[in-house]
C-alpha positions as CSV (number, residue, x, y, z in Angstrom):
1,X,91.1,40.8,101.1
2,X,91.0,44.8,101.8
3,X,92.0,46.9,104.2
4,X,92.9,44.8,106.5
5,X,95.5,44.2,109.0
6,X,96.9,40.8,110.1
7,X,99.4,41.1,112.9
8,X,101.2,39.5,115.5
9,X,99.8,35.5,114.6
10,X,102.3,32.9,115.2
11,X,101.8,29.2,113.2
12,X,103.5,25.9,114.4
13,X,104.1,25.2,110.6
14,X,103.9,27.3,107.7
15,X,102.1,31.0,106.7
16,X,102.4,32.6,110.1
17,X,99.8,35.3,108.7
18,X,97.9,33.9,105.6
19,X,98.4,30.0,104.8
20,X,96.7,29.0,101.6
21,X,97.0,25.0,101.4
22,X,94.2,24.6,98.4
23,X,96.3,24.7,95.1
24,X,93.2,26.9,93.3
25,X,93.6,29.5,95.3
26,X,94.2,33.0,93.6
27,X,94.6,35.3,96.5
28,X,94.1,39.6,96.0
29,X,95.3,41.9,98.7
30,X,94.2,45.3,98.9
31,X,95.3,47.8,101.2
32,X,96.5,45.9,103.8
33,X,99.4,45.5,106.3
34,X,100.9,42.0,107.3
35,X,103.3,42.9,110.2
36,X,105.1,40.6,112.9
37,X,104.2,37.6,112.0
38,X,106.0,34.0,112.3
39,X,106.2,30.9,110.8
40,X,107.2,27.1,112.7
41,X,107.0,28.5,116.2
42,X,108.1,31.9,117.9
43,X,111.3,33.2,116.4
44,X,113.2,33.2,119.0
45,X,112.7,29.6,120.5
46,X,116.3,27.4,119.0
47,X,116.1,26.7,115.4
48,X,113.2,28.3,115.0
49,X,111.5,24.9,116.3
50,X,110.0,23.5,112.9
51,X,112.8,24.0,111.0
52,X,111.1,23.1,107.3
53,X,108.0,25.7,108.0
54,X,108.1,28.9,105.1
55,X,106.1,31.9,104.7
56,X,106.4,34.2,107.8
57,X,104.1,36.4,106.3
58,X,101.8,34.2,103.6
59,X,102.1,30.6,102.7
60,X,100.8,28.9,99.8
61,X,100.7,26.4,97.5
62,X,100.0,26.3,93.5
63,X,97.3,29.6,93.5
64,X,98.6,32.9,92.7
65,X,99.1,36.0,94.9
66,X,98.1,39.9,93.6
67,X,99.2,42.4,96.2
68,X,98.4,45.9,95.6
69,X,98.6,49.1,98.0
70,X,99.9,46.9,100.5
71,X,102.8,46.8,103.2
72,X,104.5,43.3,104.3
73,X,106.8,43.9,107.2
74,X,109.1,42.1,110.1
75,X,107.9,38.7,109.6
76,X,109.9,35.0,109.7
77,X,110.0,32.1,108.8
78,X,113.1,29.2,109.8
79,X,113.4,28.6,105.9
80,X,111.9,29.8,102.4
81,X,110.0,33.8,102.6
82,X,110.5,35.5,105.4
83,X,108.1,37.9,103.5
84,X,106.2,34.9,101.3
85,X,107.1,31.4,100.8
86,X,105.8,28.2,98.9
87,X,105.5,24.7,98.9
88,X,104.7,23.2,95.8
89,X,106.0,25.6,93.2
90,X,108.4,23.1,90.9
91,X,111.0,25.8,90.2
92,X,111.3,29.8,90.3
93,X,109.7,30.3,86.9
94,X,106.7,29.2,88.1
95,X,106.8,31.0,91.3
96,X,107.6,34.1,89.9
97,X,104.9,34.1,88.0
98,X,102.3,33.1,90.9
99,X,102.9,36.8,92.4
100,X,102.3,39.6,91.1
101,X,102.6,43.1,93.4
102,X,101.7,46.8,92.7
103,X,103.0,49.8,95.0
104,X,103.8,46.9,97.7
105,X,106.2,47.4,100.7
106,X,108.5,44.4,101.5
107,X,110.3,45.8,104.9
108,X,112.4,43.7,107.2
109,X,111.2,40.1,106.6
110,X,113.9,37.6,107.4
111,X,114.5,33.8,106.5
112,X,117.1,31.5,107.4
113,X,117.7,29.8,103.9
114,X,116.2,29.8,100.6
115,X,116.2,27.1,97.9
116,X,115.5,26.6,94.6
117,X,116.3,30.1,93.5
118,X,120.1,30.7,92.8
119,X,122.1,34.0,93.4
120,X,121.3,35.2,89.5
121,X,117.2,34.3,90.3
122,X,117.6,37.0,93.5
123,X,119.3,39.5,91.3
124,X,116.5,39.1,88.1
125,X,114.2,38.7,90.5
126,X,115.0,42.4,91.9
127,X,115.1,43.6,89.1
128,X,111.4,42.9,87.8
129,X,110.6,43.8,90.8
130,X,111.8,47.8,90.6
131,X,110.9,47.7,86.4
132,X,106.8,46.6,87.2
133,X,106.5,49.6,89.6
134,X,107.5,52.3,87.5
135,X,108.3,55.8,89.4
136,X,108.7,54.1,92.7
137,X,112.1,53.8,94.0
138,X,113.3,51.1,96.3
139,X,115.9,50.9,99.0
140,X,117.8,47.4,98.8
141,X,115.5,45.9,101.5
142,X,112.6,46.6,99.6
143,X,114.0,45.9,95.7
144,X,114.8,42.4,97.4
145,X,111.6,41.8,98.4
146,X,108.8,39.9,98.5
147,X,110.2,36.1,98.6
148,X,112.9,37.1,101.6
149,X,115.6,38.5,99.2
150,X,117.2,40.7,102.2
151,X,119.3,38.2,103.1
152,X,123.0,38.4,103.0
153,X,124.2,35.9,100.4
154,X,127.8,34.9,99.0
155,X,128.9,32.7,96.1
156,X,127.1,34.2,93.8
157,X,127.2,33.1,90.0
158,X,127.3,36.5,88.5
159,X,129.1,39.6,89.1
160,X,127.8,41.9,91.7
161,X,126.7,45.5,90.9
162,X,129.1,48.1,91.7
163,X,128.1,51.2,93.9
164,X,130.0,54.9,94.1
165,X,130.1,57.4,97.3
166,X,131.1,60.3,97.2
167,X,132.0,63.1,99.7
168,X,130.5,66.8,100.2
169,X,132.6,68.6,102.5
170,X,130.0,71.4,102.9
171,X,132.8,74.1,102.2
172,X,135.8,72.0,103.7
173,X,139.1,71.3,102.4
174,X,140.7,69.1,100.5
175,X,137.6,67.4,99.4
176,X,138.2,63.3,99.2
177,X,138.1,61.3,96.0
178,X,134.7,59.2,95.7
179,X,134.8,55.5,96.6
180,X,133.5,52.7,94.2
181,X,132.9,49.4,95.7
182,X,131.0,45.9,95.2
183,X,127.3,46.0,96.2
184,X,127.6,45.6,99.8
185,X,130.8,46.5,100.8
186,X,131.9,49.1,102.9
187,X,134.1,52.3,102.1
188,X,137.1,53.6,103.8
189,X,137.7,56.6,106.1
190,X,139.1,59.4,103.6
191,X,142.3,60.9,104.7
192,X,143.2,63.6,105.7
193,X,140.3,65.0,107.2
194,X,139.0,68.2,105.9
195,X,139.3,71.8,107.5
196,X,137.6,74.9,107.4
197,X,137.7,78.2,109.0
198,X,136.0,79.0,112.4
199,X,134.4,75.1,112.4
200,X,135.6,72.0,113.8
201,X,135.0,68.6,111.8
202,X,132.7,65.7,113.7
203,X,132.7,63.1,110.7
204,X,131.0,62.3,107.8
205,X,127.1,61.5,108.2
206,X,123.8,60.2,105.7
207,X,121.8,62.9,104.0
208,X,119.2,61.9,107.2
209,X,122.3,63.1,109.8
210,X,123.1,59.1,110.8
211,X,126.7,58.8,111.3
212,X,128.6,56.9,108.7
213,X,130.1,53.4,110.0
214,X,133.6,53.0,107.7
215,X,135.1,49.8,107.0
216,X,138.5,48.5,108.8
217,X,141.0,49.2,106.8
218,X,142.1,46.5,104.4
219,X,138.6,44.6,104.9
220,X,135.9,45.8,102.4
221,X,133.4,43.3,104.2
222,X,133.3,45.6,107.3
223,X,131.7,48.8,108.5
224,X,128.2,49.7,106.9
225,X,127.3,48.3,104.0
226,X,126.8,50.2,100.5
227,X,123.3,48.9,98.3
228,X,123.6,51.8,96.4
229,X,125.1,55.1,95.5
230,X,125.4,57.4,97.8
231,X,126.8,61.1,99.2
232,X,127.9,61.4,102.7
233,X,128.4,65.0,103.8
234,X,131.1,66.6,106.2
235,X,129.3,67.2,109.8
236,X,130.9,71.0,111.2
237,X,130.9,72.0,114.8
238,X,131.3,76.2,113.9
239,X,132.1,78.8,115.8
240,X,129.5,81.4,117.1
241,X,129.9,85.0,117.0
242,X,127.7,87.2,118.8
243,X,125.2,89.8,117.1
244,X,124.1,93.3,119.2
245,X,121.8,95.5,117.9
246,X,121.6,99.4,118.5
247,X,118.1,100.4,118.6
248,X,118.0,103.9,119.0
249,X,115.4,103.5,121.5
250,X,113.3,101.3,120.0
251,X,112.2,97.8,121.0
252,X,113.7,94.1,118.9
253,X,111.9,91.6,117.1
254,X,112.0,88.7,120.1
255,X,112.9,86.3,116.9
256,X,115.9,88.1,116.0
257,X,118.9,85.7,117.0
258,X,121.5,86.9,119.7
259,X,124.3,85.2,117.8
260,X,125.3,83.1,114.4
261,X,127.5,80.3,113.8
262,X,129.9,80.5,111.0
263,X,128.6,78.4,107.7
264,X,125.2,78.6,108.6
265,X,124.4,82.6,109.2
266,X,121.2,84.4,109.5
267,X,118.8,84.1,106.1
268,X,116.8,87.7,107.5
269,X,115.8,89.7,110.2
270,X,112.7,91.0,111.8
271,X,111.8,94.3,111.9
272,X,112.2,96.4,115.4
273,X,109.6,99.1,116.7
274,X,109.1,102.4,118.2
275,X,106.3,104.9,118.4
276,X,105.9,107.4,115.6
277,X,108.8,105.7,113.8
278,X,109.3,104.3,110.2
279,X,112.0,101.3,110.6
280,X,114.2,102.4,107.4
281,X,116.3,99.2,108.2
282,X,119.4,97.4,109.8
283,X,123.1,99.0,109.5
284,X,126.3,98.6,109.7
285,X,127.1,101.9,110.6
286,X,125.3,104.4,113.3
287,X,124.8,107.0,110.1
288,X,125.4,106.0,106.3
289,X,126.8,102.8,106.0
290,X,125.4,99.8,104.4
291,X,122.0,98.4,104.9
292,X,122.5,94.9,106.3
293,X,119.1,92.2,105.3
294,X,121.1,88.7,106.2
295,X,124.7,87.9,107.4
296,X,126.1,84.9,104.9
297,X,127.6,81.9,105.8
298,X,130.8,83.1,105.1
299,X,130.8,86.0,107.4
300,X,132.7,85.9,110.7
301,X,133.5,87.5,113.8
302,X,130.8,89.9,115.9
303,X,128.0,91.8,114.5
304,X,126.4,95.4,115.7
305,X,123.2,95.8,113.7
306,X,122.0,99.6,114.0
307,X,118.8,100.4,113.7
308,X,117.7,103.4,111.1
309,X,114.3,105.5,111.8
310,X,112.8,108.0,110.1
311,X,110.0,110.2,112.4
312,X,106.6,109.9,111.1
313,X,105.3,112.6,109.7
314,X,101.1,114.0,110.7
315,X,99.0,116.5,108.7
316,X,98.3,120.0,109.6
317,X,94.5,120.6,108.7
318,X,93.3,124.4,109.2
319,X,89.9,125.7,109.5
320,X,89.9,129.5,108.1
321,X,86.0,130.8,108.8
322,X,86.6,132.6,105.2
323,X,90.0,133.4,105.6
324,X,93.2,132.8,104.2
325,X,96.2,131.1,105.6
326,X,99.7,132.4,105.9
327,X,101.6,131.3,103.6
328,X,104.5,130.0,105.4
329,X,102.2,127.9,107.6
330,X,103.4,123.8,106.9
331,X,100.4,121.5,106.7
332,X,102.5,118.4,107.7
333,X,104.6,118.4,110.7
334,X,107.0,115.5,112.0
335,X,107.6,113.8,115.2
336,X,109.9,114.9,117.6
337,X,110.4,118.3,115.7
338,X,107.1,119.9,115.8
339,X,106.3,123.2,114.6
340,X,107.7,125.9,116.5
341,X,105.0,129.0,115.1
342,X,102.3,129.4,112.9
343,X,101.7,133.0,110.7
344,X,98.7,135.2,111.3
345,X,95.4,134.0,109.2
346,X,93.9,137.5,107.4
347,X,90.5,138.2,106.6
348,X,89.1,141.4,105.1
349,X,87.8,143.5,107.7
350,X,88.9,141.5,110.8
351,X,91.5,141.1,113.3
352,X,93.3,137.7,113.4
353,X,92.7,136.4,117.5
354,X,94.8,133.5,117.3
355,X,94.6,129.8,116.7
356,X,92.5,127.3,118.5
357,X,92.1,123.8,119.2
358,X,88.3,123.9,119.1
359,X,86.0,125.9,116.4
360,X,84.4,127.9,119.8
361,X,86.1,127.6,123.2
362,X,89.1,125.2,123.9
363,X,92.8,126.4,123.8
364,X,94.7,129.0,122.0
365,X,97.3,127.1,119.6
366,X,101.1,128.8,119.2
367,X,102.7,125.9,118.1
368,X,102.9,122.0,118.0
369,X,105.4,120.4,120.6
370,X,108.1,117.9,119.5
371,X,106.4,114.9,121.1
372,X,102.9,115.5,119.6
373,X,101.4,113.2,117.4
374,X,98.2,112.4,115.0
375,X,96.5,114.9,112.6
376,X,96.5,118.4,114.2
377,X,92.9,121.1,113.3
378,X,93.9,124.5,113.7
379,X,90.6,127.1,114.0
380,X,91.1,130.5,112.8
381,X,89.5,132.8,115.7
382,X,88.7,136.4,113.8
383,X,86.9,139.6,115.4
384,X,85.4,142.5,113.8
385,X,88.2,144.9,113.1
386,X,86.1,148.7,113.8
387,X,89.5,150.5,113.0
388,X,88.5,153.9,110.8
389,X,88.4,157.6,110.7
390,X,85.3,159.4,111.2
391,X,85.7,162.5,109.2
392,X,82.4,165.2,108.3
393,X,81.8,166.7,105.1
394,X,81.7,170.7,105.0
395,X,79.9,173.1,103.2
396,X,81.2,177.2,103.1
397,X,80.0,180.1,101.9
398,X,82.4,183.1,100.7
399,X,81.5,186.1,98.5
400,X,82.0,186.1,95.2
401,X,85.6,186.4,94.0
402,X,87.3,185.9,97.2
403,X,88.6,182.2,98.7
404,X,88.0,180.5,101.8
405,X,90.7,179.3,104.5
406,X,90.6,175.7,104.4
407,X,92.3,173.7,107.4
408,X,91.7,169.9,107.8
409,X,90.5,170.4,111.2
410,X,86.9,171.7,110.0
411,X,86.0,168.2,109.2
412,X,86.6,167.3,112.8
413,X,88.1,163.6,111.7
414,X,89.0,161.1,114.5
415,X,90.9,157.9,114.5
416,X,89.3,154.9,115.8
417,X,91.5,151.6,116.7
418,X,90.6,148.1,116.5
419,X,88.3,148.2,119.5
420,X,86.5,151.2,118.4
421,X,88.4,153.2,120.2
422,X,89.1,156.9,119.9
423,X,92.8,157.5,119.7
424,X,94.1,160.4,121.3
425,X,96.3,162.1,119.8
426,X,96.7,160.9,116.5
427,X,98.1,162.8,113.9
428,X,96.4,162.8,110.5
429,X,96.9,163.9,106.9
430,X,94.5,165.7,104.2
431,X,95.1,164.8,100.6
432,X,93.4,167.6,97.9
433,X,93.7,167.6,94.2
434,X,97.7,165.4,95.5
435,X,98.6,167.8,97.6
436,X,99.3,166.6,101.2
437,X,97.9,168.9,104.3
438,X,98.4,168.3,108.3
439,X,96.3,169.7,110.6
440,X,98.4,173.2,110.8
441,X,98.2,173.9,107.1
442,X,95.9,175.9,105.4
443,X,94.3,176.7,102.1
444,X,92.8,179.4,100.3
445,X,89.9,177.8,98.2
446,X,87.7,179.2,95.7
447,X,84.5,178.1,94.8
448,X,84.0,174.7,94.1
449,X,83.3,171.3,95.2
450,X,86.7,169.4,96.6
451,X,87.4,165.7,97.3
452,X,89.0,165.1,100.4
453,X,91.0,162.5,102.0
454,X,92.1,161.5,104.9
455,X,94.4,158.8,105.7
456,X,96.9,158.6,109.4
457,X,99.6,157.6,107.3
458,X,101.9,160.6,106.1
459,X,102.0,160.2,102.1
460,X,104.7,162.3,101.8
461,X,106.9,159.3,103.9
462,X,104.4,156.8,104.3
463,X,105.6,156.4,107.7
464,X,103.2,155.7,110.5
465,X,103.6,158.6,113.4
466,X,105.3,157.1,116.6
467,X,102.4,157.1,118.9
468,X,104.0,155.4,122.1
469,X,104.4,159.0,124.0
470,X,100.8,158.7,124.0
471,X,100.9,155.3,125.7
472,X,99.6,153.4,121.7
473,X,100.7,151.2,119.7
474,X,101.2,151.2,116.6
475,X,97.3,151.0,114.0
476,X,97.1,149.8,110.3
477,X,97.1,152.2,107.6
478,X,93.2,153.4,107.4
479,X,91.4,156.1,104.7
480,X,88.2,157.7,104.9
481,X,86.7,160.3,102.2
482,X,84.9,163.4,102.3
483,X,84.2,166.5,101.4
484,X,84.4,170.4,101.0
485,X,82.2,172.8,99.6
486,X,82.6,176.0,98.7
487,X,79.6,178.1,97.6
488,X,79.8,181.6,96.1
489,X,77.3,184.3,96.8
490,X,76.8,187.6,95.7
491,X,78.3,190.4,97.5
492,X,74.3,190.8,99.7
493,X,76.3,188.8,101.8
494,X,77.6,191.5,103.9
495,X,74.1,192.9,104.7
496,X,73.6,190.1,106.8
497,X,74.3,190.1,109.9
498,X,77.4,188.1,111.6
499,X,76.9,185.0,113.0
500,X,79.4,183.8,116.6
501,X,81.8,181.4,116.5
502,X,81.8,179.5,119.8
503,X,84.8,177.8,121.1
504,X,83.5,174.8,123.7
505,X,85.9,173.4,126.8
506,X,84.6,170.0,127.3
507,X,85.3,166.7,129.1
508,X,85.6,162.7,126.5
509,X,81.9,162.5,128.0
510,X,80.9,166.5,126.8
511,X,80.9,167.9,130.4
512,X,81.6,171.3,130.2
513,X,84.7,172.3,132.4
514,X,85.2,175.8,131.0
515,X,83.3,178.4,130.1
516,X,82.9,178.3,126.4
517,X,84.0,181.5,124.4
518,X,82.6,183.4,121.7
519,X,84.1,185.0,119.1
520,X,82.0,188.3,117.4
521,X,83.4,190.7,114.6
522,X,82.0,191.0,111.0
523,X,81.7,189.1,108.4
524,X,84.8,188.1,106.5
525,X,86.7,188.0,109.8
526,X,89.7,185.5,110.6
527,X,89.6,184.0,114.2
528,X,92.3,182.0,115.6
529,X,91.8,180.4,118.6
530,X,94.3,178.3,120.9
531,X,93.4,175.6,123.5
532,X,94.2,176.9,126.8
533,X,96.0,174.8,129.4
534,X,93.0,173.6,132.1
535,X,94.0,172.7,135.7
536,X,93.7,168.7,136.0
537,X,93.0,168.2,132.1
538,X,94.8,167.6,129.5
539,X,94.2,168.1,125.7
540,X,93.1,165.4,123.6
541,X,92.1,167.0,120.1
542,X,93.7,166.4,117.2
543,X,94.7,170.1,117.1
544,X,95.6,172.7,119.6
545,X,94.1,175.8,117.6
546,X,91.8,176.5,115.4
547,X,91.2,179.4,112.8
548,X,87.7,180.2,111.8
549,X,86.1,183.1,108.9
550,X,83.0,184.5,110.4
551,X,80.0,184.1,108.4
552,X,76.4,184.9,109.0
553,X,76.1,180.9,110.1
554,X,76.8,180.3,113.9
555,X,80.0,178.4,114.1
556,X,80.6,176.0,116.7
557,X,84.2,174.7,117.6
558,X,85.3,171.6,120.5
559,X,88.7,171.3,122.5
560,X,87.9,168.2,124.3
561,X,90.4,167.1,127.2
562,X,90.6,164.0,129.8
563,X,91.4,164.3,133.2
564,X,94.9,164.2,135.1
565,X,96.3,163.7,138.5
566,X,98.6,166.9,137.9
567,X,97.7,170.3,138.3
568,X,98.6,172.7,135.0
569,X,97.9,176.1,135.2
570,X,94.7,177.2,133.4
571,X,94.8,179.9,131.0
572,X,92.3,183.2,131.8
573,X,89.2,183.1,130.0
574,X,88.8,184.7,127.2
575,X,85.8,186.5,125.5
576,X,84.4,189.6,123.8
577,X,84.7,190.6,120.3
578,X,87.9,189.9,118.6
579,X,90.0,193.5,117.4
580,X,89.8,194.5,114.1
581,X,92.7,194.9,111.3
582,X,94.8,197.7,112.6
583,X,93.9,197.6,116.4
584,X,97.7,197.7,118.1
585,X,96.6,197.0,121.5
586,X,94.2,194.3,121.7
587,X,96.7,192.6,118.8
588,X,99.5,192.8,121.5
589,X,97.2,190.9,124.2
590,X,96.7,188.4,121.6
591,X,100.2,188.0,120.8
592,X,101.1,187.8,124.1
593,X,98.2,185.3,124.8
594,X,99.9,183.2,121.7
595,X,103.5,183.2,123.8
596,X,102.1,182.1,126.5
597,X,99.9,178.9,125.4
598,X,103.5,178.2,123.4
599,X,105.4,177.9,126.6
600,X,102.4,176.1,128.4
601,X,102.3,173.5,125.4
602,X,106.4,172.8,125.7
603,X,106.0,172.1,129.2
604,X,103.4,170.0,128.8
605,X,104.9,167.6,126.4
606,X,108.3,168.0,128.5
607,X,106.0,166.1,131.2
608,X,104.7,163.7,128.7
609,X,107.7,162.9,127.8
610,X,109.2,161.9,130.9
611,X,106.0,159.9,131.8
612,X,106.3,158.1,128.2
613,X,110.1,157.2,129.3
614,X,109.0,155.9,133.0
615,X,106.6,153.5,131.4
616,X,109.1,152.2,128.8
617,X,111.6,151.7,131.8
């Protein structure tokens, strides 16, 4: 037979599953089950009806039985093998040695007596029963098996084994002394019971939880019997405590418990969550303290787990268009901080504009807020810085042996801003052979070629002159370079004839709005000429004079001025030839002419002043 299963038949007389009346017989099982079945009538009819009928499960005769893989369970019989019973077998010898079983379960068969086989056969029997199956462990219902050895018995003929429980009190105090009794027999109730702290004791249970039935005291025979050794283990009722968390705005784990009872505790916890965050871990302590991973089962009382965050930190990624970044400039920046500014990019030759969220277009960038997040592209926005000073190169002629008055001014230099802008107004500086010049100094040089340099940044100081009267701000340090040339002739210059120097009056666009003035005299002469003060102009040259040799090459000199709202009083116009050496009277109209433009000039700047103090206000 395999894999099969035989359950629930009922026989009038013997082998309520399997009867096997031929003595030849050698019956194999193979994975099968023979459950619930009965022998001499239903079991529960009175005296089991035929009360001489055997084998609740399998009946037979002089064949053999080999039972492998195989389960025999809850079957009866009113006399011999609840499990398997015989007929014809002369004595147990010979029925022990008709069965043989392999990895077999004999489970809950029951009998009503058994002959033939005394108290010392049940015991051998048992025992060849648990050393043929080696590894497998039986439970006394299955080691007294297969020919209805679950019975209770008594008188027996040899002494019965002894079995020992003892007691784990799962932290409890006092633990109780083990108990060693007869196979069978129950144990007693250990006194006194056992305490421990924050837990209340329920009793003493099986490893599987099944409470523990203890024998009456001063009747072993009572209570649940012991078949083997055992451990029966203190049952606690603990106390809870409760567990808070602080989470620092941040949202729990939904598995993290709400509370612990004492002896068991909490093996871990779950990690919370929040947006940008890091979870660093749980604390005992809003700030330091000790980092908590479990609470042990011998902690008490109520628990505040606090949460610990670090901000996340993004990158900083920055798009130069050939520039270079300021230094200072982070390239990481962390949540809920920000960056508050960013330094200037620099490029050679530009302006920085600002930072940008997009390479072209989008929005100018000053700083990151504290509640941005993700990797932040900075564009570098430059434009074409035209800040310079024009400046011309001269050429002179003097006679041999004699110099020529040099002033900055013949080069006619002017200061452009970042725009390309003229600036009015601004002061600049000469630089020959070292030597610093403004535009009121002069020099007497002799023949030769000279380097010039101009730069709107006093050398002498290196101090930037304070242009806000003018209504600018401040420019970078510029340079431009030039020359002068001065050529010698022979003294045949004089023959020739004197050239004019003209002195023009003109408006930022070159209108004229004065009549221009020329200078006459011989050659060799000094001319010094001073802007005049123009009704609803006002001067915007770098210098307010000029001096001038007269040669035999026209000369042409430009005060340029810009319109006002206020009306200045205009100087006369000037003209005619220029006195000689000596000449008293014209020299007194000329100094007097001098005085005047003086006085003119201080008022001027007395009103610029006050306007330059209005706007600051």
């Amino acid at each position: 037979m395999e894999n099969c299963l035989i359950q629930g038949n009922t026989s009038s007389t013997d082998g309520g599953g399997i009867a096997m009346e031929d003595a030849h017989v050698d019956l194999v099982i193979r994975n099968s089950i023979i459950d619930n079945n009965s022998a001499g009538g239903y079991p529960h009819s009175a005296n089991y009806r035929v009360t001489t009928s055997g084998g609740g499960g399998i009946s037979f005769d002089l064949g053999t039985i080999t039972i492998s893989d195989s389960s025999i369970t809850n079957n009866s019989a009113p006399v011999n093998g609840g499990g398997i019973g015989y007929r014809n077998h002369a004595n147990q010898a010979s029925l022990l040695a008709a069965v043989k079983t392999t990895n077999t379960i004999f489970l809950g068969n029951t009998a009503k007596t058994l002959t033939a086989i005394s108290e010392t056969d049940k015991i051998t029997h048992a025992d060849k029963i648990n050393k043929s199956e080696v590894g497998k462990t039986y439970s006394q219902n299955q080691a007294y098996a297969y020919n209805n050895f679950d019975i209770q018995y008594s008188g027996t003929n040899v002494p019965l084994p002894k079995v020992t429980v003892t007691f784990d009190t799962k932290g409890g105090t006092p633990v109780p002394n083990s108990q060693t009794v007869d196979y069978g027999q129950g144990v007693y109730l250990p006194t006194p019971e056992p305490t421990r702290p924050f837990s209340q004791f329920l009793g003493w249970v099986t490893a599987n939880g099944d409470i523990w039935s203890f024998a009456t005291a001063g009747n072993p025979n009572t209570g649940a019997p012991v078949r083997s050794d055992m451990t029966l283990y203190a049952r606690w009722q603990s106390d809870e405590f409760k567990i808070d968390y602080d989470l620092d705005n941040g949202t729990n784990d939904i598995n993290n418990p709400t509370s612990y009872v004492y002896g068991v505790g909490v093996t871990s916890f779950a990690d919370p969550v929040r947006d940008n965050y890091q979870f660093l871990g749980w604390f005992d302590a809003p700030s330091g303290g000790n980092l908590i991973t479990s609470i042990s089962d011998t902690d008490d009382g109520d628990k505040i787990l606090y949460a610990n965050w670090k901000a996340n930190d993004f990158v900083i990624n920055y798009s130069l268009d050939g520039g270079s970044n300021h230094a200072t400039n982070p390239t990481t920046y962390t949540y809920g901080i920000g960056v508050t500014s960013f330094g200037d990019a620099s490029k050679t030759g530009y302006k920085f504009l600002g930072w940008y969220d997009a390479e072209s277009g989008g929005n100018a960038v000053t700083n990151i807020t504290d509640t941005a997040t993700g990797t932040q592209t900075l564009y570098a926005r430059f434009e074409k810085d035209l800040t310079r000073i024009d400046v011309k190169p001269i050429e002179k002629r003097i006679i041999k042996g004699s110099t020529y008055s040099w002033q900055h001014t013949h080069h006619e230099p002017v200061l452009y801003d970042e725009n390309g802008v003229a600036v009015d107004g601004a002061k600049l500086w000469a630089i020959i052979d070292g030597k610093v010049y403004d535009e009121n100094s002069f020099e007497e040089l002799p023949e030769g070629v000279y380097d010039v340099t101009f730069t709107n940044v006093n050398p002498l100081t290196k101090a930037m002159p304070f242009k806000s009267l003018l209504g600018r701000a401040l420019i970078k340090e510029v340079t431009a370079q030039t020359t002068a040339t001065i050529i010698a002739e022979d003294a045949t210059i004089e023959t020739k004839d004197p050239a004019p120097i003209t002195v023009r009056y003109v408006e930022q666009n070159g209108k004229e709005i004065k009549t221009a003035t020329v200078y006459t005299g011989k050659n060799g002469d000094v001319i010094s000429s001073a802007a005049p003060m123009i009704d609803g102009y006002e001067l915007i040259s770098l210098s307010d004079k000029i001096n001038a040799v007269i040669t035999d090459q026209a000369q042409t000199f430009t005060f340029v001025y810009k319109p006002v709202n206020s009306v200045q009083q205009a100087l006369p116009t000037t003209g005619g030839t220029l006195p000689r050496t000596g000449e008293m009277e014209n020299g007194w109209h000329l100094m007097v002419g001098f005085l005047l433009v003086a006085l003119l000039s201080f008022l001027s700047w007395i009103k610029i002043g006050k306007r330059f103090i209005r706007k600051q206000g």
